[in-house]
C-alpha positions as CSV (number, residue, x, y, z in Angstrom):
1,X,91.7,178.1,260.2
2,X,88.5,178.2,258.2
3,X,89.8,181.1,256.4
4,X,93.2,179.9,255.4
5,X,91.7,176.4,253.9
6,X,89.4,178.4,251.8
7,X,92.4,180.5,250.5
8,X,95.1,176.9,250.3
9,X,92.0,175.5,248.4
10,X,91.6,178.4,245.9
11,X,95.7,177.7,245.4
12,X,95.5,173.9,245.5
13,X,92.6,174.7,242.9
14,X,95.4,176.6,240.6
15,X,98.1,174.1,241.0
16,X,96.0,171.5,239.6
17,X,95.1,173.9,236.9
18,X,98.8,174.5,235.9
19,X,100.8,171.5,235.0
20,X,103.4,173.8,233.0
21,X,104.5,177.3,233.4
22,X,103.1,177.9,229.8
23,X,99.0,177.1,231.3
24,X,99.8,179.0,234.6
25,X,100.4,182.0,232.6
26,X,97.5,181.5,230.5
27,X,95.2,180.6,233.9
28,X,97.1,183.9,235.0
29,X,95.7,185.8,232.2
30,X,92.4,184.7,232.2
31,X,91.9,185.8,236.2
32,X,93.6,189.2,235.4
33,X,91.0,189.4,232.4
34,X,87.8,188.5,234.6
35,X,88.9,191.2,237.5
36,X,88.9,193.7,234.6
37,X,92.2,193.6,233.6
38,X,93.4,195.4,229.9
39,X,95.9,193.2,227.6
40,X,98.5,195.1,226.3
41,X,100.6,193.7,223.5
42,X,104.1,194.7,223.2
43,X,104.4,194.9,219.5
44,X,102.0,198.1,220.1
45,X,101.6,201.6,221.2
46,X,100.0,201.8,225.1
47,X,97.2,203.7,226.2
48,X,97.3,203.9,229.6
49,X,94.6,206.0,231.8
50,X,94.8,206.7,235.7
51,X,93.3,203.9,237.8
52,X,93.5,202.1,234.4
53,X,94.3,198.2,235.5
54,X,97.0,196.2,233.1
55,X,98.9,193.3,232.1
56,X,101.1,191.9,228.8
57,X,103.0,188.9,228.2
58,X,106.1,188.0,226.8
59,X,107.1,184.6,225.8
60,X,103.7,183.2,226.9
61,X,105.4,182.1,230.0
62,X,106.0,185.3,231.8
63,X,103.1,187.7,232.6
64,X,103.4,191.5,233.9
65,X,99.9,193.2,235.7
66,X,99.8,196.4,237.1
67,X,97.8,199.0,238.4
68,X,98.0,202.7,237.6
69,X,97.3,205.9,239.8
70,X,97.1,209.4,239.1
71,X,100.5,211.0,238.9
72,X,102.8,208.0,240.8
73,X,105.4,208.5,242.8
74,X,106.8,204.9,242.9
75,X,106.6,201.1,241.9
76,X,105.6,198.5,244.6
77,X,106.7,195.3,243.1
78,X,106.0,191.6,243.6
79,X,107.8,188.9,242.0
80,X,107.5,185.3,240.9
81,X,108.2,183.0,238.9
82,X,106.0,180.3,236.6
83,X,108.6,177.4,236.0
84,X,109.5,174.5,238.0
85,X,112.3,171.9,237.8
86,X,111.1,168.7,235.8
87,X,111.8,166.5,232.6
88,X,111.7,168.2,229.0
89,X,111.1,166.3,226.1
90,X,113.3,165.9,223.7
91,X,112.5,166.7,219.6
92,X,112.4,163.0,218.4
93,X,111.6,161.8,221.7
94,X,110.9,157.9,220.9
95,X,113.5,155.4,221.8
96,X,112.2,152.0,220.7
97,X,113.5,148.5,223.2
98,X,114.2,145.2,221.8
99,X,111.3,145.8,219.4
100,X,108.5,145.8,222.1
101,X,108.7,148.9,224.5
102,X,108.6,152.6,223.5
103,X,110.1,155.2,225.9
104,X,110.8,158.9,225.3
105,X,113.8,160.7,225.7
106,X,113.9,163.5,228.0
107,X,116.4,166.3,229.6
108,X,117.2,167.6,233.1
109,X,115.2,170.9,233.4
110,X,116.3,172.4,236.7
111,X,117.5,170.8,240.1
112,X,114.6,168.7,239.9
113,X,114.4,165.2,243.4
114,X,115.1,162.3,240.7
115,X,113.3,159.4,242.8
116,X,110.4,161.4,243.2
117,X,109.0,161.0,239.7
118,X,109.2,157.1,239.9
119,X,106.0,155.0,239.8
120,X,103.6,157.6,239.6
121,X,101.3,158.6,236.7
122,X,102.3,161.3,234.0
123,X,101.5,163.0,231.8
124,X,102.7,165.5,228.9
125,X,102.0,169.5,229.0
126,X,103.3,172.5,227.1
127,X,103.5,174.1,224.1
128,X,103.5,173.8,220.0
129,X,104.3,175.6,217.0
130,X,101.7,174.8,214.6
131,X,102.1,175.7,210.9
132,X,99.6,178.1,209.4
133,X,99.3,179.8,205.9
134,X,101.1,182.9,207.0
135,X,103.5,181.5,209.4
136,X,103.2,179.5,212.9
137,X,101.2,179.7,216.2
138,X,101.7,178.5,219.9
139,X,98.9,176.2,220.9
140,X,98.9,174.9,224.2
141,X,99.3,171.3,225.3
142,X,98.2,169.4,228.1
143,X,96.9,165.3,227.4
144,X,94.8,165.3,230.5
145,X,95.0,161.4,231.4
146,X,97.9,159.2,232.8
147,X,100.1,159.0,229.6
148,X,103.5,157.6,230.9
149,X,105.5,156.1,234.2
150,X,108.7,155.6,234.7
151,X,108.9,152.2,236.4
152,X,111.6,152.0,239.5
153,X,114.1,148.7,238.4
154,X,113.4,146.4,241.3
155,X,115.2,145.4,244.7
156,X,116.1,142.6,243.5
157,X,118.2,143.5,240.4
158,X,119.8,147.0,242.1
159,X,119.8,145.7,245.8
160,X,121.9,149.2,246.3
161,X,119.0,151.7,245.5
162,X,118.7,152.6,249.1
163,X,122.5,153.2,249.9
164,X,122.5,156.2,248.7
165,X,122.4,155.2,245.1
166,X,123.4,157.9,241.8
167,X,120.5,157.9,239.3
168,X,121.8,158.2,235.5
169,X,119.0,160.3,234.2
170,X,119.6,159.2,230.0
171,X,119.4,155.8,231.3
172,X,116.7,155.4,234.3
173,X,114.6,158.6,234.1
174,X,113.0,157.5,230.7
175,X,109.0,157.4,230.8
176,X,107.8,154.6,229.6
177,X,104.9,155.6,226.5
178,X,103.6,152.4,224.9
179,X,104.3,148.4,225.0
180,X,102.2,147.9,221.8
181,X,103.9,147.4,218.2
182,X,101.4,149.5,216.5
183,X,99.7,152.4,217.2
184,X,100.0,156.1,217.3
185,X,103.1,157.8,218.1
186,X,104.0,160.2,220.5
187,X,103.6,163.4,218.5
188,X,99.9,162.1,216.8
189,X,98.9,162.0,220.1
190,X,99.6,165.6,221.2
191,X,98.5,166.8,217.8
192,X,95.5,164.7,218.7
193,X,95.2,166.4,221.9
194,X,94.5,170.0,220.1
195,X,92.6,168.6,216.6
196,X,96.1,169.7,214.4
197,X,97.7,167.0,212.2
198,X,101.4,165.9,213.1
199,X,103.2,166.8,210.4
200,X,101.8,170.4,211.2
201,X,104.0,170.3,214.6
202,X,107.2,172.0,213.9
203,X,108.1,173.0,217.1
204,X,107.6,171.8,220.3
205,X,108.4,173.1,224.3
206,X,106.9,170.5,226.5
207,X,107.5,168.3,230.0
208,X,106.1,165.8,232.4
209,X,103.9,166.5,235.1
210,X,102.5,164.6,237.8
211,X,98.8,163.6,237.5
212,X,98.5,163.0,241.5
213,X,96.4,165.9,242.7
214,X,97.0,168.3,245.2
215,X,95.6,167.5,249.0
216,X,95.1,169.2,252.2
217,X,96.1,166.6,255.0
218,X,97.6,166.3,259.0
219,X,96.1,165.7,262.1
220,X,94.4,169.1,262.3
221,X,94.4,169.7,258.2
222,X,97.3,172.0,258.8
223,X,99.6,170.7,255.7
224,X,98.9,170.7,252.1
225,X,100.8,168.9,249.4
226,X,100.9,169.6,245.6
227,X,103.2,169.9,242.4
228,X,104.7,173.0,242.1
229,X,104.3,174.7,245.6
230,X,107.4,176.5,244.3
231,X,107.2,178.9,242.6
232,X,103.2,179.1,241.8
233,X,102.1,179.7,244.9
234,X,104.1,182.7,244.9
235,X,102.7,183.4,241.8
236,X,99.2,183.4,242.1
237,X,99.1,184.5,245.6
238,X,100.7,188.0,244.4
239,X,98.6,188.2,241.9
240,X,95.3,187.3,243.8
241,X,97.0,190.1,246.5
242,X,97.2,192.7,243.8
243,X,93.3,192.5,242.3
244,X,92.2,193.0,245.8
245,X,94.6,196.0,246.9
246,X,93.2,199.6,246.9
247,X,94.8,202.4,244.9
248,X,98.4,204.0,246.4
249,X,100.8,206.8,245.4
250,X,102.4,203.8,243.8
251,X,102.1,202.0,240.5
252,X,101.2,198.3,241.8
253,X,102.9,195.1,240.2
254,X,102.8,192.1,240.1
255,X,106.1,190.5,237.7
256,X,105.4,186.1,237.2
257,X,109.1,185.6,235.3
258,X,110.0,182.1,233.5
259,X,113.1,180.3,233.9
260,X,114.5,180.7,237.3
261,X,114.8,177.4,238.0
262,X,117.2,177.6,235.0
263,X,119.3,180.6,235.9
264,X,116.5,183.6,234.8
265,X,118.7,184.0,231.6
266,X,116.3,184.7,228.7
267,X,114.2,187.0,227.3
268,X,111.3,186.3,230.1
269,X,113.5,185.8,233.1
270,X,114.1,188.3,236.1
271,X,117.8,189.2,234.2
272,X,115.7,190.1,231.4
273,X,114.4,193.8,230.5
274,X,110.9,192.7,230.4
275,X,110.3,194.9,233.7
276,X,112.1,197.5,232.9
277,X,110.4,197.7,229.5
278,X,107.3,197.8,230.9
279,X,108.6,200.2,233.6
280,X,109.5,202.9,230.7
281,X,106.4,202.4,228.6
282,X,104.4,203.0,231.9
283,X,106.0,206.2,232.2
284,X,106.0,207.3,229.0
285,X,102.4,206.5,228.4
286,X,101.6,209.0,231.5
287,X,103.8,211.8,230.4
288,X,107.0,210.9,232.6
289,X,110.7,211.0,231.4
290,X,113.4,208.7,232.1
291,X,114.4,211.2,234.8
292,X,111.2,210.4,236.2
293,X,111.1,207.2,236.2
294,X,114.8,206.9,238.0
295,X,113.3,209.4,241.0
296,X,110.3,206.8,241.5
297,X,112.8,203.8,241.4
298,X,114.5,205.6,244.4
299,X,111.2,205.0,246.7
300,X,110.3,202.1,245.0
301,X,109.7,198.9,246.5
302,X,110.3,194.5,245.5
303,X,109.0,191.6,247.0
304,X,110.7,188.5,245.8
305,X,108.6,186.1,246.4
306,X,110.1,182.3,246.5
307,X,109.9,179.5,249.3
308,X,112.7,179.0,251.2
309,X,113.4,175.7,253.6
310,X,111.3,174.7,256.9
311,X,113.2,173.2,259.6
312,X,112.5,169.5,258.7
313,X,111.2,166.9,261.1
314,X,113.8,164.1,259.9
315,X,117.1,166.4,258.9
316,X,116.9,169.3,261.4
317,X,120.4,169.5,261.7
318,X,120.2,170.8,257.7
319,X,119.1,174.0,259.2
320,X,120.4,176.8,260.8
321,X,121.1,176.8,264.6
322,X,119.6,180.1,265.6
323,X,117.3,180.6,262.7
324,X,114.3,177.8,262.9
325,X,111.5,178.6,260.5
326,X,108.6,176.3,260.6
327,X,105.8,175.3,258.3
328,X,102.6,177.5,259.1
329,X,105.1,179.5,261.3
330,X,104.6,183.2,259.0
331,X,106.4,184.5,256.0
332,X,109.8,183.9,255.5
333,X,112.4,186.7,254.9
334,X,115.1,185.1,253.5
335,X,118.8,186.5,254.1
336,X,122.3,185.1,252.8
337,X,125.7,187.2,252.9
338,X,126.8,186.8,249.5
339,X,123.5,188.6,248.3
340,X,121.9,185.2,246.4
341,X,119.0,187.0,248.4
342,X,118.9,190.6,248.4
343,X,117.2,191.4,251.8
344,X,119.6,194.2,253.8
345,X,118.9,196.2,257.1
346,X,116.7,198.5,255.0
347,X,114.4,196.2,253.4
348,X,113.7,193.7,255.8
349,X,112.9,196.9,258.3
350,X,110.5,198.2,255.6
351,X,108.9,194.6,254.9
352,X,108.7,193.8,258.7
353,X,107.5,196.8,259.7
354,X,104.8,196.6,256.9
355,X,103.8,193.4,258.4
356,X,103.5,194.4,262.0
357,X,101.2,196.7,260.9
358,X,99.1,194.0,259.7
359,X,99.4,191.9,262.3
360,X,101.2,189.2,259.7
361,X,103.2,186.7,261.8
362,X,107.2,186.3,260.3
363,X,110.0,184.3,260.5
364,X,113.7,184.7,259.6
365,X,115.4,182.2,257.1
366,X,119.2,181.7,256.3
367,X,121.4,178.8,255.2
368,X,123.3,177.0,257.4
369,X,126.8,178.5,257.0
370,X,128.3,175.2,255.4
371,X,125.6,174.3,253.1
372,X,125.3,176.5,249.5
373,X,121.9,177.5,249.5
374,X,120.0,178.1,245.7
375,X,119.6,181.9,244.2
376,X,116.0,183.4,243.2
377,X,114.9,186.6,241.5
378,X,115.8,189.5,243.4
379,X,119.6,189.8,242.8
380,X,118.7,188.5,239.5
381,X,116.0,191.6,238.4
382,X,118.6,194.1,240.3
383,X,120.9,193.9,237.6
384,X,118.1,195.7,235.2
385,X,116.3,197.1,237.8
386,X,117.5,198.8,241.4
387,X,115.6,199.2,244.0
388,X,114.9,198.0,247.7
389,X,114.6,194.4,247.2
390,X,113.2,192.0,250.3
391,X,113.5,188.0,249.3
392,X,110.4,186.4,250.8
393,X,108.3,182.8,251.0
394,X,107.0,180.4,252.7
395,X,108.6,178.0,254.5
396,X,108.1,174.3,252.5
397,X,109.4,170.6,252.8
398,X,110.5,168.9,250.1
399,X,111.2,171.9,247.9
400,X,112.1,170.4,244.1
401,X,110.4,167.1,244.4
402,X,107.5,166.3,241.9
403,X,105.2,166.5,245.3
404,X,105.9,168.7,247.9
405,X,104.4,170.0,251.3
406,X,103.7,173.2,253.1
407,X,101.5,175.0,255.5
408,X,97.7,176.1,255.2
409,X,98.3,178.8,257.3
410,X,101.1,180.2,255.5
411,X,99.2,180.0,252.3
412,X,96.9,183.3,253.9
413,X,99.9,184.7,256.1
414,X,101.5,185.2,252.8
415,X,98.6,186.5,250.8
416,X,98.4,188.9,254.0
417,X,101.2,190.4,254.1
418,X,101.6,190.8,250.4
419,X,98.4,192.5,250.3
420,X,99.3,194.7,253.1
421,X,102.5,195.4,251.0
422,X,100.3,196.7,248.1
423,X,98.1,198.9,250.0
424,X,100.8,200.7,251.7
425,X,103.2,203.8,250.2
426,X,106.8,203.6,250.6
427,X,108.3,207.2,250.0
428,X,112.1,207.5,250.6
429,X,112.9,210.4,252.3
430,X,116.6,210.8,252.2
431,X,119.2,207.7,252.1
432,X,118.0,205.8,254.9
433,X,114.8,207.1,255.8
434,X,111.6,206.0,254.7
435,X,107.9,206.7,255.6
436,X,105.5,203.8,255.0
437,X,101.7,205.3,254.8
């Protein structure tokens, strides 16, 4: 147990860190840089050297990171992604009340728990596009002190609020900024927040957070509790599990992709070509065709890494009947028949065989037939990118709220098995026959 709250704290630690998938990239980056890590840019020509170790950006929100062996054979992937569902900020965000109060108007991003960001302090985190002489540049936002709340109406004037009640978010989900008649506004206190002037703000990408840090916490210290369990633990944990994997016949990487919460439909998401691109370049840097590159894909390798849904204490009829994953039960493998996940016969043999090996304890996770589970990365990426795909997580409570729980042991079961992924080979032998080394 010692073991696994060192590692939950090293992920509690990056939570806190990353209010917005725009600072987890950047707290991304600067890990990969101080474990020896090259930035690439993709506006430029790649130099790429065996055992050479790698990652580029795109959008500031999505990071790639891979490792490079002599002559590969094939790509062992692991996937996350950096966003989570919350409240954007409108452009002109101030709404001012009966002369007195100032809120600021905000937007649905995601299918964010709407009474858990009531009566809890806020703040404000993203990004900005700063005017310069030649053009703009993204500077990064985060006011680090309680900014806003968004006051619940009381009992007494909505005695329905526990029946079950419909929150209107233009109406009720409005954070409350400033009761004072004079003072700075909203946008000269994020311009404040990184020394620029206001009027130099022509652009802005930025959301609430929660300023309640994470915890560890249960009889025995077994739970923890956090913002944005899902999808960053994911995220680091593949990336921690990749700078500690030794070198394989495989190119190892590690994709963090933006906007799933949202559908994965831009130019960072997982239906994007940003890991394909950096698929080709790879190859073409080392001297391989595109013919090349489609043999590797054939013994190539995902992990789609996203929590999935723990048997809860209160609503365990929600899950399935035969299927019962528990918090700090293993790693999830996550199936569902219409292919939302993309785990087959193949893949989860490879994945659970890989993690026998290890000695990685696992659990099974599907819907219950009558409830519409939510999609993640892997069917998404496939349609850019085949290859044997397993969806994967950790079993969590409270997936989507601004604060939710999980399992300390999980947090090292998963970076177990994904490290055991990495520092394994996968070679396809013929359809349907594989060797893991």
């Amino acid at each position: 147990m010692s073991k696994s709250l060192n590692f939950v704290k090293e992920v509690i630690g990056f939570l806190d860190k990353s209010p917005v998938n725009f600072i987890a990239v950047d707290n991304l980056k600067k890990m990969l840089a101080e474990g020896g890590f090259s930035e690439l840019q993709e506006t430029e020509d790649w130099k790429i050297e065996a055992g050479g170790k790698y990652y580029v950006t795109r959008n500031g929100s999505a990071v790639i990171a891979f490792c490079v062996p002599k002559d590969p054979a094939a790509f062992a992937v692991v996937a996350a992604h950096s966003d989570s569902p919350g409240l954007k900020i409108k452009p002109n965000a101030e709404i001012r009340v009966e002369d007195h109060y100032v809120k600021l108007n905000v937007e649905q991003y995601g299918g964010l728990i709407m009474s858990t960001w009531f009566d809890r302090p806020l703040s404000v985190a993203g990004r900005v596009a700063v005017k310069t002489k030649k053009g703009i540049e993204m500077k990064l936002v985060n006011i680090d002190r309680d900014l806003l709340v968004i006051p619940s109406l009381a009992i007494h004037m909505n005695r329905s609020v526990n029946d079950g009640y419909k929150f209107n978010i233009q109406k009720e989900l409005l954070p409350l900024f400033t009761g004072g008649e004079k003072g700075k506004s909203f946008l000269e206190i994020v311009a404040d927040s990184i020394d620029v002037k206001a009027e130099d703000i022509i652009g802005t990408d930025l959301f609430t957070y929660t300023r309640i840090k994470g915890t560890v916490l249960g009889r025995d210290n077994e739970f923890f509790c956090s913002q944005r369990i899902d999808d960053l633990q994911c995220a680091y944990t593949g990336m921690k599990a990749l700078m500690d994997s030794k070198e394989t016949k495989s190119v190892r990487m590690c994709c963090v992709f933006d906007n799933e919460e949202v559908g994965s439909g831009t130019k960072q998401g997982a239906k994007s070509t940003f890991m394909h691109d950096v698929m080709l370049r790879i190859c073409k840097a080392i001297g391989k065709d595109e013919s090349a590159m489609l043999r590797m894909l054939a013994s190539s390798f995902m992990v789609s890494a996203d929590n999935g849904h723990a048997v809860h204490p209160n609503y365990a009829d929600k899950a399935c009947p035969t299927n019962r994953p528990y918090v700090n039960g293993g790693v999830l493998v996550k199936f569902n028949a219409q292919q939302k996940y993309t785990t087959d016969g193949i893949s989860e043999g490879i994945f659970l065989k890989i993690c026998e090996d290890a000695g990685v304890p696992c659990q099974r996770y599907v819907n219950r037939s009558d409830i519409l589970g939510g999609s993640t990365l892997g069917n998404l990426s496939a349609e850019q990118v085949s290859m044997n795909t397993v969806d994967i997580g950790v079993a969590q409570l409270a997936m989507h709220s601004a604060y939710e729980t999980a399992g300390v042991e999980d947090a090292k079961h998963l970076y177990d098995a994904m490290k055991a992924f990495f520092d394994v080979s996968i070679t396809a032998e013929s359809d349907g026959v594989y060797t893991i080394q």
